[in-house]
Backbone as CSV, one residue per row, in Angstrom:
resi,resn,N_x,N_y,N_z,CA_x,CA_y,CA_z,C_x,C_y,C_z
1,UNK,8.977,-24.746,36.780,10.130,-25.369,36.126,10.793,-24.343,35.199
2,UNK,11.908,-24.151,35.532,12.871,-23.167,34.727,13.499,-23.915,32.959
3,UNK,12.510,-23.141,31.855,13.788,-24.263,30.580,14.893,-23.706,30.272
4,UNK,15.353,-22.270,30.719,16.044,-21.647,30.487,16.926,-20.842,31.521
5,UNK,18.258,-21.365,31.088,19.318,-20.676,32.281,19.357,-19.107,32.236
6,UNK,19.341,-18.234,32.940,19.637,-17.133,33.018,20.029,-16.190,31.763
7,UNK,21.015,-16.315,32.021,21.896,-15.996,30.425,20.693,-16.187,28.951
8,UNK,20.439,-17.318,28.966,19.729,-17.474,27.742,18.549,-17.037,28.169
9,UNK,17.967,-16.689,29.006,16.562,-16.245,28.969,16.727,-14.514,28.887
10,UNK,17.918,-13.736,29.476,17.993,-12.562,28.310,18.206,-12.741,27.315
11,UNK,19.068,-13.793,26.942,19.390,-13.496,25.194,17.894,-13.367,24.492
12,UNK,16.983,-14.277,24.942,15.489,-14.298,24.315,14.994,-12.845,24.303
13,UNK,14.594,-12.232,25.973,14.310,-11.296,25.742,14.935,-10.119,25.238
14,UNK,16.201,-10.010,24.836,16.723,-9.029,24.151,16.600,-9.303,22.871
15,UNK,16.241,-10.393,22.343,15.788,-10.969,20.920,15.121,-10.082,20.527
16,UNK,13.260,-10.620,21.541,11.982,-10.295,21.396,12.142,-8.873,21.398
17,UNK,12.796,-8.405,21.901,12.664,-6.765,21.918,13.876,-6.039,20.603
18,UNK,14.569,-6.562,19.991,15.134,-6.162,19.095,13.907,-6.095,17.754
19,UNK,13.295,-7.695,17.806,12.321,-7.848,16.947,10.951,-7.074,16.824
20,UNK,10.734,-6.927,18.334,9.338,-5.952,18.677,9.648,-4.813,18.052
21,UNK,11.048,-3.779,17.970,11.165,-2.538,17.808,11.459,-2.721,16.054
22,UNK,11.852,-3.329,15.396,11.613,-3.604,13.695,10.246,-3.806,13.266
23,UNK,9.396,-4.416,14.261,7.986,-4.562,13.473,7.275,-2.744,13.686
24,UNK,7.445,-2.695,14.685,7.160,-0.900,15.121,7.619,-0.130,14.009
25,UNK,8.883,-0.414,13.403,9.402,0.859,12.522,8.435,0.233,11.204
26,UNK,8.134,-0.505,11.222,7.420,-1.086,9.764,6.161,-0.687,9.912
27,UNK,5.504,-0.846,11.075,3.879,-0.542,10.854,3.674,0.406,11.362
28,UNK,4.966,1.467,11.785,5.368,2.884,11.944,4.736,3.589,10.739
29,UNK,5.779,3.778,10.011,5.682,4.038,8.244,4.508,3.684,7.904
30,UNK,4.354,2.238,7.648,3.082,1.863,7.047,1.550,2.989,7.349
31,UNK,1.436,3.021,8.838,0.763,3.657,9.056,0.427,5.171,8.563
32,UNK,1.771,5.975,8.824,2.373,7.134,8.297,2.041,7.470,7.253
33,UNK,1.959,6.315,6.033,2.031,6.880,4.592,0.444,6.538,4.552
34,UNK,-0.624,5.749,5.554,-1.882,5.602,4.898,-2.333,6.910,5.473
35,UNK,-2.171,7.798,6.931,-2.361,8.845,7.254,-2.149,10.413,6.180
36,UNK,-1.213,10.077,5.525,-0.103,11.090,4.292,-1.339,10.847,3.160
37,UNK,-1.621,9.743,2.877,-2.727,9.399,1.424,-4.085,9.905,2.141
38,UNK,-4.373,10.031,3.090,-5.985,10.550,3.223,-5.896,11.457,3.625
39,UNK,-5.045,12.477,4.184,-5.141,13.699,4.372,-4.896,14.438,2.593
40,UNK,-4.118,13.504,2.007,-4.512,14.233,0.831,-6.088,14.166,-0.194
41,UNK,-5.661,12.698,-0.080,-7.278,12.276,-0.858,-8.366,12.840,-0.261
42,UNK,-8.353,13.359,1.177,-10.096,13.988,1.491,-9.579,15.401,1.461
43,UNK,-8.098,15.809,1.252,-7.887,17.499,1.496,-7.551,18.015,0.459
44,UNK,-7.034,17.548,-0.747,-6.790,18.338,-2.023,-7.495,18.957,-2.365
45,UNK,-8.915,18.646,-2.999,-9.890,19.828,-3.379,-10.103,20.782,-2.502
46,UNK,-10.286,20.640,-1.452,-10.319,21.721,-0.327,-9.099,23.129,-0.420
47,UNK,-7.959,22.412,-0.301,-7.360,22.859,-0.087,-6.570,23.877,-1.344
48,UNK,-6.821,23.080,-2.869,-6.568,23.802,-4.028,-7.811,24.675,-3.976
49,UNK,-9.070,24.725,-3.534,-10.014,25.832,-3.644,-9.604,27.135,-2.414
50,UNK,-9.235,26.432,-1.855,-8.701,28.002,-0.721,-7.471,28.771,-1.436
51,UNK,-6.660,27.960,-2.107,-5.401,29.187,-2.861,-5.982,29.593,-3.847
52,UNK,-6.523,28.770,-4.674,-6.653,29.547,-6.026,-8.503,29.953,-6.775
53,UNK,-9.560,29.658,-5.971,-10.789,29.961,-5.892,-11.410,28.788,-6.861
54,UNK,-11.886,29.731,-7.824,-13.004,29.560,-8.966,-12.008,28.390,-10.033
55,UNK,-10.522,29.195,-10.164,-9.378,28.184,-11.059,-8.468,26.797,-11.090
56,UNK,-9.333,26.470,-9.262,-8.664,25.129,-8.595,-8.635,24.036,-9.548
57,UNK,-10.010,23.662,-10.225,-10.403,22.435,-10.780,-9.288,22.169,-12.102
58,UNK,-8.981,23.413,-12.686,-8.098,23.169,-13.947,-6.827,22.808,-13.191
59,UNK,-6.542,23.736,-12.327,-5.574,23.230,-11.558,-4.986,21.725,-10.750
60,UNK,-6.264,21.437,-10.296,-6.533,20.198,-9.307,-6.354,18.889,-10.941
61,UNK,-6.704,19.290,-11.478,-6.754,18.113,-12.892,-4.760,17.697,-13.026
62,UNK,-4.453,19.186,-13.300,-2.970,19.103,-13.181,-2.009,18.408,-12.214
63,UNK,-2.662,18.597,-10.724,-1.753,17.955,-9.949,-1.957,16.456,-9.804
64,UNK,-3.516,16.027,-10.524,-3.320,14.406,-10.536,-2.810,14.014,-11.232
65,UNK,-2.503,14.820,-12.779,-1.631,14.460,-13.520,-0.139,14.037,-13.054
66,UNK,0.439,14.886,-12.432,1.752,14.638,-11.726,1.829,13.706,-10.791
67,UNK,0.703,13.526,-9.788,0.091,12.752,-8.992,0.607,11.376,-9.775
68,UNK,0.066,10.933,-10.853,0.068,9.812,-11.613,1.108,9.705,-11.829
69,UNK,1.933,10.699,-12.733,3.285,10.566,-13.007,4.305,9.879,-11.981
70,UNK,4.423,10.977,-10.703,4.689,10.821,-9.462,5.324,8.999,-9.187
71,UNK,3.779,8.432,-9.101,3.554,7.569,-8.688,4.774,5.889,-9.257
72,UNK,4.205,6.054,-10.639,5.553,5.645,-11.287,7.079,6.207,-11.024
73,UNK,7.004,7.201,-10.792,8.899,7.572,-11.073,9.273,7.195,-9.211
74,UNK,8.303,7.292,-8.478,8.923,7.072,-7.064,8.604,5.862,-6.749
75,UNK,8.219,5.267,-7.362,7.747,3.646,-7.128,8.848,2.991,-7.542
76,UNK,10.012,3.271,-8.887,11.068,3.064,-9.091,11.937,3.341,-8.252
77,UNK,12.166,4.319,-7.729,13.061,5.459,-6.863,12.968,4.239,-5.731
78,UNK,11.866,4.029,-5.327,11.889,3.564,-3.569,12.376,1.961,-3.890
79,UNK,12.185,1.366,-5.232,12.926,-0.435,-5.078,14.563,0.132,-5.707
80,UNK,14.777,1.181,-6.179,16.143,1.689,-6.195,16.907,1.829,-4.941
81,UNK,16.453,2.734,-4.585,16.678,2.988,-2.384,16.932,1.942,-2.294
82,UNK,16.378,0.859,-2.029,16.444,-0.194,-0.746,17.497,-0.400,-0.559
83,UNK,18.265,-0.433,-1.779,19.889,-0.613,-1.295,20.396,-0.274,-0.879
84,UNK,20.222,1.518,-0.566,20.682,2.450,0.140,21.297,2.224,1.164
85,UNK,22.561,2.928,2.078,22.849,2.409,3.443,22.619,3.638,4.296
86,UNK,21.928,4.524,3.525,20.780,5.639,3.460,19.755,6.058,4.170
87,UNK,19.307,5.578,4.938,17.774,5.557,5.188,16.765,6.904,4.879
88,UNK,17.713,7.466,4.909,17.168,8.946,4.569,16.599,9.260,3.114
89,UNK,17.265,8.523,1.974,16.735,8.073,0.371,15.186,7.816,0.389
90,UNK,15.068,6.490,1.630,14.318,5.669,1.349,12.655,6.159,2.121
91,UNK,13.024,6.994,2.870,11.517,7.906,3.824,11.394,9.171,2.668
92,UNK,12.423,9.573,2.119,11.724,10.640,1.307,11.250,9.981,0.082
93,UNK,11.614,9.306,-0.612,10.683,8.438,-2.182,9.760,7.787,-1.498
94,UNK,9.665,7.188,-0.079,8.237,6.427,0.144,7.161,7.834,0.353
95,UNK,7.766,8.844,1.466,6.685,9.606,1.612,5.977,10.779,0.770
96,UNK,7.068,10.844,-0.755,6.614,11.407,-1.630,5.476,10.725,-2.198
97,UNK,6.199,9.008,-2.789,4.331,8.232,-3.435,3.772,8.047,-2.178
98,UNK,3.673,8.237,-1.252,2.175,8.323,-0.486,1.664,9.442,-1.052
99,UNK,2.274,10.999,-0.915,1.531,11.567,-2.009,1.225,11.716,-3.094
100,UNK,1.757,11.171,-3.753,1.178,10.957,-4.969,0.191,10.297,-4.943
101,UNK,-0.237,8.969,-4.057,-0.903,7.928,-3.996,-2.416,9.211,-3.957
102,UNK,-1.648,9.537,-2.265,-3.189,10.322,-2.355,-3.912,11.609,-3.710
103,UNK,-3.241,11.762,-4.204,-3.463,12.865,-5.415,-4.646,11.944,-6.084
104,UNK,-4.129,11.013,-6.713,-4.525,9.977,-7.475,-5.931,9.323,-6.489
105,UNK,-6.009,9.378,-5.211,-6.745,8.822,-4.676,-7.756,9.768,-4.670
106,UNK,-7.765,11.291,-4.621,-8.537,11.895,-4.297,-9.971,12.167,-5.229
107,UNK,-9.152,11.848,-6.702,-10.059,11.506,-7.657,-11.760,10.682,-6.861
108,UNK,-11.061,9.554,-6.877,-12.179,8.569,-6.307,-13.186,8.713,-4.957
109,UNK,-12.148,9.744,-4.247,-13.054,10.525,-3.596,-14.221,11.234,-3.545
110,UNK,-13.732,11.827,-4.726,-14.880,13.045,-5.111,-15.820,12.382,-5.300
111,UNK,-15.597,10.952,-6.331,-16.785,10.734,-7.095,-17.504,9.408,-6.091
112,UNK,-17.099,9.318,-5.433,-17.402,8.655,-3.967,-18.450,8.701,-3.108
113,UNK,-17.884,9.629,-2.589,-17.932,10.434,-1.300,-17.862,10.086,-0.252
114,UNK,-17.841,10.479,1.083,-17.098,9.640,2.305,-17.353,8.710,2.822
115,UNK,-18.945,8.359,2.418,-19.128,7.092,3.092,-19.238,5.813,2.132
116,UNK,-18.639,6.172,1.228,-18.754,4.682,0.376,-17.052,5.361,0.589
117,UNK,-16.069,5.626,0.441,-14.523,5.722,0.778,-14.519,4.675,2.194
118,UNK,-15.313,5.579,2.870,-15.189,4.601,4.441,-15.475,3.316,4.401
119,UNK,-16.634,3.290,3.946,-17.085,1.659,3.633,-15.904,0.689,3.195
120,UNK,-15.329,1.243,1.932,-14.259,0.437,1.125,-12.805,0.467,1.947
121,UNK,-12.674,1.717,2.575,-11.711,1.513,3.613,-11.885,0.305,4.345
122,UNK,-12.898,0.521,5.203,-13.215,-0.390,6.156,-12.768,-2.251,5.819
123,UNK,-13.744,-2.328,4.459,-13.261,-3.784,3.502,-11.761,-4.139,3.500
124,UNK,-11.102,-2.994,2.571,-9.743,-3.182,2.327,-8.763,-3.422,3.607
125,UNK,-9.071,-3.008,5.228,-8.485,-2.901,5.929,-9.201,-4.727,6.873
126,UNK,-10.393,-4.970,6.578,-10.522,-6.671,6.943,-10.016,-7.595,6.355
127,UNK,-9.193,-7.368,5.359,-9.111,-8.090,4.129,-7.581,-8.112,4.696
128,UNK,-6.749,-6.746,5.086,-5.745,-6.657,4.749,-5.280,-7.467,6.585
129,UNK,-6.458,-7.450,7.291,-5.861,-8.395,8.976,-5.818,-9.167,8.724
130,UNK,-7.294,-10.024,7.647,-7.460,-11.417,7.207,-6.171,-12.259,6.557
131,UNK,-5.503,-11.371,5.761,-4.107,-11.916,4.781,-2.955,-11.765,5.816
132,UNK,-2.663,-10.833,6.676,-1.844,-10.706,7.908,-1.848,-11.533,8.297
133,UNK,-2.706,-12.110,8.964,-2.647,-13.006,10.358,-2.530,-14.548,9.276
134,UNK,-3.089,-14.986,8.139,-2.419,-16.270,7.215,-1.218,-16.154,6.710
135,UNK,-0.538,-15.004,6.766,0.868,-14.511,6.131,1.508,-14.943,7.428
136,UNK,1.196,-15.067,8.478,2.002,-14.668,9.903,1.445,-16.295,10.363
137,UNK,0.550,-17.170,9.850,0.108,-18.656,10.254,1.242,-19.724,9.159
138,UNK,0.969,-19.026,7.867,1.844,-20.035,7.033,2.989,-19.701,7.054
139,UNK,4.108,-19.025,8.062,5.383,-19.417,8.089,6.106,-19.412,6.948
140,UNK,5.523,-18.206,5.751,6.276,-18.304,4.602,6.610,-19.234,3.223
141,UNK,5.194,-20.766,4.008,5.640,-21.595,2.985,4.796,-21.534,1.782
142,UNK,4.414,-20.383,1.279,3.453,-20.178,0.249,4.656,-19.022,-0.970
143,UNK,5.579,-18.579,-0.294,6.103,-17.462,-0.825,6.350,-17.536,-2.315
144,UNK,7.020,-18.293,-2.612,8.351,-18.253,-3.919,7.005,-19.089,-5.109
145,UNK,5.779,-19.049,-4.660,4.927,-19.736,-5.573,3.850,-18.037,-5.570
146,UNK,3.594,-17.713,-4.688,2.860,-16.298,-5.236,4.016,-15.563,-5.797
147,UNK,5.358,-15.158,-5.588,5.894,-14.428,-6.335,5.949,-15.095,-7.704
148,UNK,5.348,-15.887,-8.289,5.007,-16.383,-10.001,4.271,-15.528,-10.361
149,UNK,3.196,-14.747,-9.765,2.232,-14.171,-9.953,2.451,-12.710,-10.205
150,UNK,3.651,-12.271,-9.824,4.195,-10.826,-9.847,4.427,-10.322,-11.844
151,UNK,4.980,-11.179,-12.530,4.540,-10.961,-14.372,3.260,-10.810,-14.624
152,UNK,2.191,-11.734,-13.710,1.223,-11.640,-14.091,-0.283,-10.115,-13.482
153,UNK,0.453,-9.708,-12.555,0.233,-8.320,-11.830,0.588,-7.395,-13.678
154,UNK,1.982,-7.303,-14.176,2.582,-6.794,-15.091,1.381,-6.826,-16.139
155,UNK,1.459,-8.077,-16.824,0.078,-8.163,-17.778,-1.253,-7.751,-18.110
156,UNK,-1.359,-7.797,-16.759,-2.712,-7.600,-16.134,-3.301,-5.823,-16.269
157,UNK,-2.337,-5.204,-15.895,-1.918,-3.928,-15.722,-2.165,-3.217,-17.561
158,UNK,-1.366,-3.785,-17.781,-0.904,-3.488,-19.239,-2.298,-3.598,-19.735
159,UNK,-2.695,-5.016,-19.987,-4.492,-5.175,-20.263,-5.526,-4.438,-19.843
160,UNK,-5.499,-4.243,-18.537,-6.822,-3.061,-18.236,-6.010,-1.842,-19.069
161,UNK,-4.535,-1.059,-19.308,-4.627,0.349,-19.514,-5.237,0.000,-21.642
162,UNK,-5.038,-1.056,-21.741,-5.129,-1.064,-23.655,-6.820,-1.301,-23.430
163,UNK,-7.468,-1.912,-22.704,-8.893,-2.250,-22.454,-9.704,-0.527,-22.316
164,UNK,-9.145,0.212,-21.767,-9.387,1.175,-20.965,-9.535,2.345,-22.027
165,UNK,-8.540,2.434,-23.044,-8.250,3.423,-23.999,-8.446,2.926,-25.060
166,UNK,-8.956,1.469,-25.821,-8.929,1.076,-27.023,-10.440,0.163,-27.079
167,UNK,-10.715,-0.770,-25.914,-11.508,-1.703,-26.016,-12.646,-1.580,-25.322
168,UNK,-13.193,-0.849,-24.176,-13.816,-0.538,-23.308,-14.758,-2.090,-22.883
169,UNK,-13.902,-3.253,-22.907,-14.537,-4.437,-22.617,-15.299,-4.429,-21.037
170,UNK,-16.455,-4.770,-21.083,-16.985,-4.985,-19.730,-16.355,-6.574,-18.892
171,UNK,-16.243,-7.311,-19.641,-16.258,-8.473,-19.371,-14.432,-8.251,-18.874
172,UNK,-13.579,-8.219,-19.752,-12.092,-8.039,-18.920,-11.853,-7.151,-18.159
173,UNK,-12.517,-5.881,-18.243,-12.606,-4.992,-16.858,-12.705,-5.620,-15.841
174,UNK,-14.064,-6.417,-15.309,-14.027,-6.776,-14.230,-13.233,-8.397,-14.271
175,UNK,-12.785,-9.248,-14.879,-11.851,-10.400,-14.753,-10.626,-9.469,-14.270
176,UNK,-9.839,-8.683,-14.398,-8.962,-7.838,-13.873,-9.243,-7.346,-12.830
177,UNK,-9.982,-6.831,-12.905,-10.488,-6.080,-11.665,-10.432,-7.133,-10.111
178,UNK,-11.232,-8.236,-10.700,-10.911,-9.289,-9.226,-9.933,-9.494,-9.747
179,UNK,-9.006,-10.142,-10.327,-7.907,-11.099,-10.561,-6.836,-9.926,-9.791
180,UNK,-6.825,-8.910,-9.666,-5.830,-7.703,-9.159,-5.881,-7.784,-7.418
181,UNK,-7.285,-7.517,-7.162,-7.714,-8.216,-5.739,-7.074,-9.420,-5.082
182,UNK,-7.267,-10.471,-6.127,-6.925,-11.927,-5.789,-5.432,-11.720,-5.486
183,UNK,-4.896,-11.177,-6.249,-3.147,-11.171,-5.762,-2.609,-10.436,-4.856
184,UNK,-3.504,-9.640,-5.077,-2.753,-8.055,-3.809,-3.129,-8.706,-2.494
185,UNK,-4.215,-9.615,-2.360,-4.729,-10.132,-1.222,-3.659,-11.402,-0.918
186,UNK,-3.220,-11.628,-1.709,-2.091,-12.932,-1.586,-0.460,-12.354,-1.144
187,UNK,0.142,-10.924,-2.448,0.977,-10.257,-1.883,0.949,-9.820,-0.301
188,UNK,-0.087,-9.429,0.241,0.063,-9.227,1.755,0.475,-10.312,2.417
189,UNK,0.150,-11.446,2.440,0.087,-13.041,3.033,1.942,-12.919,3.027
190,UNK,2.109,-12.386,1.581,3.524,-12.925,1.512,4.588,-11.780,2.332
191,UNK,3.902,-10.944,2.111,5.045,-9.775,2.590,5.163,-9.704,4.131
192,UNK,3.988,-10.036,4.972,3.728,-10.001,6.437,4.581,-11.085,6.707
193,UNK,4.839,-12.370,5.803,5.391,-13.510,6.579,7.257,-12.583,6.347
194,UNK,7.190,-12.149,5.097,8.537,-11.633,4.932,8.857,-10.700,6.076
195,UNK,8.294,-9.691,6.420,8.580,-8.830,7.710,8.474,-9.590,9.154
196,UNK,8.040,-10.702,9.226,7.765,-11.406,10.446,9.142,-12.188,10.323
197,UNK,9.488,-12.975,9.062,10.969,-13.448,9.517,12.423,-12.630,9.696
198,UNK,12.157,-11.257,9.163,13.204,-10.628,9.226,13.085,-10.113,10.446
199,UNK,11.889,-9.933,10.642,12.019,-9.283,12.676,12.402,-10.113,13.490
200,UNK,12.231,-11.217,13.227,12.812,-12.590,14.062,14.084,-12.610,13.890
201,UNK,14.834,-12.311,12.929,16.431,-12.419,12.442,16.981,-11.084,12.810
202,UNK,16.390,-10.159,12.943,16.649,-8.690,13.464,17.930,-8.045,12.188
203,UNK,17.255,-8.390,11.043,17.551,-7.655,9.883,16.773,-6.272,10.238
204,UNK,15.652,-6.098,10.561,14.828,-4.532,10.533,16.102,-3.708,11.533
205,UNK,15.528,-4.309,12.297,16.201,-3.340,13.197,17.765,-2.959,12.911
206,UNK,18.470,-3.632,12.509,20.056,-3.266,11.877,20.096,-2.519,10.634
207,UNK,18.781,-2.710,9.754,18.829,-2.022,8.827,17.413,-1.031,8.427
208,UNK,17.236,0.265,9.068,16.389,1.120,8.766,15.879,0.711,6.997
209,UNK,16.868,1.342,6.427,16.013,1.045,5.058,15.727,0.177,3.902
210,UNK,15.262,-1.505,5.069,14.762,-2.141,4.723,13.612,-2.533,5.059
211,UNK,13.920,-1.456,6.248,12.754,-1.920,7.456,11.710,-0.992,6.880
212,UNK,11.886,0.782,6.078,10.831,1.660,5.131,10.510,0.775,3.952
213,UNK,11.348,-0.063,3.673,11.271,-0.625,2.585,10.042,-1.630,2.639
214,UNK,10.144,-2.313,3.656,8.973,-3.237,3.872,7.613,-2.326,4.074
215,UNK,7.950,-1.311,4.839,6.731,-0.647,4.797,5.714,-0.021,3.670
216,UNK,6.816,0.726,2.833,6.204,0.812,1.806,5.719,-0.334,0.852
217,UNK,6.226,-1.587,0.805,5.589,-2.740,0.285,4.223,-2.920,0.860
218,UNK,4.114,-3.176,2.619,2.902,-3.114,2.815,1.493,-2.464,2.423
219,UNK,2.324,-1.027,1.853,1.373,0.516,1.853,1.454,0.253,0.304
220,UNK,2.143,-0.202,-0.282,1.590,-0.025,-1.667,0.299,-1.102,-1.928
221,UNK,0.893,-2.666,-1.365,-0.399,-3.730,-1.486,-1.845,-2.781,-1.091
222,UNK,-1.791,-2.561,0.223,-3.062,-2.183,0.801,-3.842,-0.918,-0.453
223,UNK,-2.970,0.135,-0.563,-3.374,1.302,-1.515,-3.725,0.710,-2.816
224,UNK,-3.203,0.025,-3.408,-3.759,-0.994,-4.486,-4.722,-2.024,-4.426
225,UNK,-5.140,-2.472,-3.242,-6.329,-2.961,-3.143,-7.340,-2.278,-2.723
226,UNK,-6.660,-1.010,-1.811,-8.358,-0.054,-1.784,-8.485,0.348,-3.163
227,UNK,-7.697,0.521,-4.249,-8.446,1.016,-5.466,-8.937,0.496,-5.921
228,UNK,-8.745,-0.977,-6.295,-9.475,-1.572,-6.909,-10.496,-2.086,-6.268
229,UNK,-10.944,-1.830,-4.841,-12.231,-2.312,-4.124,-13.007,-0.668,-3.890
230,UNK,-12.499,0.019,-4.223,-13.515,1.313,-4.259,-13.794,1.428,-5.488
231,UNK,-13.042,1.455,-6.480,-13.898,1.147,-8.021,-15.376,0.571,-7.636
232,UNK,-15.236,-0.463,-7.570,-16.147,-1.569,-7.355,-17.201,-1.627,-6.936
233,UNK,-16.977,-1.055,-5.239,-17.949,-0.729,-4.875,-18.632,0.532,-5.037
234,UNK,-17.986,1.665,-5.991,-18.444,2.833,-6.792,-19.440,2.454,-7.539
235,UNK,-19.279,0.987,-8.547,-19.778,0.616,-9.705,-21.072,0.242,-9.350
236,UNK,-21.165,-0.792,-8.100,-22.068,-1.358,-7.708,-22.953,-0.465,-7.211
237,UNK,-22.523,0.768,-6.525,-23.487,1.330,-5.241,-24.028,2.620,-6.161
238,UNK,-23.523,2.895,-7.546,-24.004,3.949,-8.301,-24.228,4.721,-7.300
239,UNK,-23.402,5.610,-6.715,-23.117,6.601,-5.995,-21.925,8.211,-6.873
240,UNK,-22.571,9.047,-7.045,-21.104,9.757,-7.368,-21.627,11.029,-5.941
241,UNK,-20.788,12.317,-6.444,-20.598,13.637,-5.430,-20.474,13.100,-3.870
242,UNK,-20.162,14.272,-3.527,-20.157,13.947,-1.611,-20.812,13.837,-0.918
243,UNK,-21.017,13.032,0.231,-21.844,13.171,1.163,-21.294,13.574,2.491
């Protein structure tokens, strides 16, 4: 039984394939910038000890500094972009904080080492299909009630850095510590349903740099929940140096 006349059964498939090629440019990037963060995070020390020898480490301290800096000034830069009609704005500020991301990441590396990184990879990346595929079940009707939660990301933030440098509380360390989890795990839910209706509306595909734009949303949630789940499992597994 045919439900669809001719005509409308391309219009569908020229839909599905407008939409197929916007989710591609999104988990294009996405991918891109988690590839960009671990070639730095497992290659920086390496790679500052081959230019500069014995003087890397004073050095290597410096570039996480900027690393950090980085991270803030292009994190602005890239929700500046989006507006762009640009796309070209919006791949260079995302693929700069991927490096930065990784600078900053490589720290946790060190004191890691690869198989508790992998491990927490591994977590952060079940966690991050688990919130996908409920972001992509609830149809978006959770959205405009987790974005309440975005001041409270703000707060939260603010509290661990005054906890961190003034209070050294054990007890709000880790209430932050999950409560940061709890949302970033909810931000994915929301952002997957957001890229799933715009691929359906074929906003991505008409517009490149919204379509980096989403990506880097994805890549920042995920990179923010591997940190705060490699902390964690750092804390727990009393592990430091490489293996």
């Amino acid at each position: 039984m045919q439900f669809y006349s001719d005509e409308q059964a391309r219009y569908h498939e020229t839909h599905r394939e407008i939409a197929n090629k916007g989710i591609f440019t999104v988990y294009g990037f996405f991918g891109l910038g988690i590839l960009i963060s671990a070639i730095v995070a497992i290659g920086l020390p390496y790679f500052l000890t081959f230019l500069y020898g014995s003087s890397a480490f004073e050095i290597y301290y410096g570039v996480v500094l900027f690393s950090m800096i980085g991270l803030i000034i292009f994190s602005l830069v890239a929700n500046f972009t989006a507006v762009s009609t640009h796309p070209g704005w919006m791949i260079t500020s995302y693929i700069i904080y991927a490096l930065c991301f990784g600078g900053v990441m490589s720290t946790l590396a060190l004191i890691a080492g690869y198989s508790t990184l992998t491990y927490a990879f591994g977590v952060t990346s079940g966690m991050f299909i688990l919130m996908s595929v409920i972001g992509h079940l609830s149809k978006g009707r959770f959205n405009k009630w987790v974005y309440y939660l975005l001041p409270l990301v703000c707060a939260l933030s603010v509290a661990a850095m005054f906890n961190y440098f003034l209070f050294g509380n054990q007890w709000l360390y880790w209430v932050v510590s999950y409560a940061m989890i709890v949302i970033f795990m909810l931000l994915i839910m929301v952002d997957t349903s957001r890229i799933l209706k715009g691929s359906s509306e074929g906003v991505l595909n008409n517009n490149k740099t919204y379509a980096v734009y989403c990506a880097y949303r994805l890549y920042s949630d995920f990179m923010i929940l591997l940190f705060y789940i490699l902390r964690i499992v750092i804390i727990f597994s009393g592990r430091g140096g490489r293996r």
